[in-house]
C-alpha positions as CSV (number, residue, x, y, z in Angstrom):
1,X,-14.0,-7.3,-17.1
2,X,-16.2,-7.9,-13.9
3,X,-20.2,-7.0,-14.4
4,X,-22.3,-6.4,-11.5
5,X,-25.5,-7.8,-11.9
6,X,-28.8,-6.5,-11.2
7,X,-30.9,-9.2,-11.1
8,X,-29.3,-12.9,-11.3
9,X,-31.7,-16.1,-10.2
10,X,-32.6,-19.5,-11.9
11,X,-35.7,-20.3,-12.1
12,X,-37.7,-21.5,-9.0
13,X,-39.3,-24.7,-7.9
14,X,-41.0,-24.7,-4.2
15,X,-42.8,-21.2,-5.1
16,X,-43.4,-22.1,-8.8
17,X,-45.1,-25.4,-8.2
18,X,-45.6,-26.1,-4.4
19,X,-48.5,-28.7,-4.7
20,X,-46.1,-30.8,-7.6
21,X,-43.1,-30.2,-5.3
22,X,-45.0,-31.2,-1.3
23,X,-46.7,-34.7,-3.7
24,X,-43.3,-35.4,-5.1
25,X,-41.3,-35.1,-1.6
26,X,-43.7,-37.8,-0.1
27,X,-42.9,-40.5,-2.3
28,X,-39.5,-42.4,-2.4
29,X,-39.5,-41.7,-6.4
30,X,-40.3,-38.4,-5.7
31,X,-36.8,-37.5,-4.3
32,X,-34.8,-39.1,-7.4
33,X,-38.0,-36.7,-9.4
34,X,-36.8,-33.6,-7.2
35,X,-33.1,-34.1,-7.9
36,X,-33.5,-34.3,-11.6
37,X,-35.8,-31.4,-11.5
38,X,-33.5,-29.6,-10.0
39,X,-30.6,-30.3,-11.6
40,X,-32.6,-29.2,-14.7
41,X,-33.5,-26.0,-12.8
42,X,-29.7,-24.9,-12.1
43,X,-29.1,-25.3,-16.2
44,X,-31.1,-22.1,-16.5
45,X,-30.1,-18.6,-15.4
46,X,-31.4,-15.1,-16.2
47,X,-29.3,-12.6,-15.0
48,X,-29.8,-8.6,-15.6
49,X,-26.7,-6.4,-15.7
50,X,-26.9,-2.6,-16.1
51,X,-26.0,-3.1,-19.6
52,X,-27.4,-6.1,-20.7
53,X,-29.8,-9.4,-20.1
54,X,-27.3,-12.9,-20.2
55,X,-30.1,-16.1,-20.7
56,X,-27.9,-19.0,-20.6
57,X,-29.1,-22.6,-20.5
58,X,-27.5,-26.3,-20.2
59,X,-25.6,-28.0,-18.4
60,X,-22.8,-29.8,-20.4
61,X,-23.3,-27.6,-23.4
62,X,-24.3,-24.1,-22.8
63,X,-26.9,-21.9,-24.9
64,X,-26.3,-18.2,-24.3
65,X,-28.6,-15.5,-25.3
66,X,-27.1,-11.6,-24.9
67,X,-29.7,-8.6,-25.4
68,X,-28.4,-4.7,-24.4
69,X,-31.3,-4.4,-22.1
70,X,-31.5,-0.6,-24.0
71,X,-32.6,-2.5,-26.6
72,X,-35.9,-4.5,-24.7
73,X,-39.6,-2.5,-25.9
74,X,-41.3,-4.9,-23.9
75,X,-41.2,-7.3,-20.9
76,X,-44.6,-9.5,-20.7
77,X,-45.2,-11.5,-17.2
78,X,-47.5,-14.4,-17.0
79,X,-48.5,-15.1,-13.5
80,X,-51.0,-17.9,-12.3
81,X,-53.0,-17.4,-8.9
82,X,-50.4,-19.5,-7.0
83,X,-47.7,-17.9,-9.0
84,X,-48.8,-14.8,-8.0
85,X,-49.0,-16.3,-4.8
86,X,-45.6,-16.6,-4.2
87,X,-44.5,-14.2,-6.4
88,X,-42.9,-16.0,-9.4
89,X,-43.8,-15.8,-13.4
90,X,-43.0,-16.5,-16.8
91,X,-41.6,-13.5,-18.6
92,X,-40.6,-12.5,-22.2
93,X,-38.5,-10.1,-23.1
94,X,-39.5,-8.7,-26.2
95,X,-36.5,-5.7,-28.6
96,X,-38.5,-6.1,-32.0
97,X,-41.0,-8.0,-34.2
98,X,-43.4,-10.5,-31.9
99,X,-41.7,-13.0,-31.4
100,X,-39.8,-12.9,-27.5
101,X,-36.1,-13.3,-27.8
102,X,-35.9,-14.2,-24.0
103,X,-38.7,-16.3,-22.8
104,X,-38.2,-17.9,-19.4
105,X,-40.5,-20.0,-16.7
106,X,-40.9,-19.8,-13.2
107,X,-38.5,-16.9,-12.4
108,X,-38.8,-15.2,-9.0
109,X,-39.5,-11.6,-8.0
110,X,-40.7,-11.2,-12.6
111,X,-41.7,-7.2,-11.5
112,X,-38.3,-6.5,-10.6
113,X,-37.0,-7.6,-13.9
114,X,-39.7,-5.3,-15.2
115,X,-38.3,-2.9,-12.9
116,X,-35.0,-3.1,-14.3
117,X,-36.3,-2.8,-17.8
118,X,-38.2,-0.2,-17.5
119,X,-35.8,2.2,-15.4
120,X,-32.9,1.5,-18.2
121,X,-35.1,2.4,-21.0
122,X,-36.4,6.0,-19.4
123,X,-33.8,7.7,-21.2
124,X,-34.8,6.4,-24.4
125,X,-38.1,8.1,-23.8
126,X,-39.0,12.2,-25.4
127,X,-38.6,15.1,-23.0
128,X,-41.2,17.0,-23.0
């Protein structure tokens, strides 16, 4: 069964961290240092269906994480200055209790996962 996804990014590097990213490009070490990182930045995805939120991380061995995004209360973003800059975050994705059962760094365009969140969940909501 084919999903269509809302929202589907890994999580970002130039915008994230451009300082760490501009010192690392200048030195030769810094190139074998960007490859790992982002090698390490491919092994995470969060992608946003009209159903559900997929976290899946690794590589070689995969972790998968599967929430019906009916079921998120709350989505908290944590932005930095130069996050906010250019507009990336750390969000958590809370359905019950307080502990976050998706928690995810330097993902681009967070409000739009807010977005999604919060425009799914409307129907849960009382008419008044």
């Amino acid at each position: 069964m084919s999903e269509t996804w809302l929202y589907d990014e890994h999580p970002a590097m130039f915008r994230a961290h451009p300082f760490l990213f501009i010192l690392l490009l200048i030195s030769v070490v810094g190139i074998v240092a960007i490859g790992v990182w982002w090698v390490l930045r491919k092994g995470e995805r969060l992608a946003l269906s009209d159903r559900e939120v997929l976290l899946e991380r690794g590589l070689l061995a995969k972790q998968r994480t599967e929430i019906a995004l009916s079921s998120i209360r709350s989505v908290r973003i944590t932005q930095t200055l130069g996050q906010r800059i250019f507009n990336v975050g750390n969000v958590e994705l809370f359905s019950a209790g307080d502990m976050a059962e998706i928690a995810i760094k330097s993902m681009p365009r967070p409000d739009r996962i807010r977005a999604i969140a919060a425009s799914r969940n409307l129907d849960l909501l009382p008419q008044r």
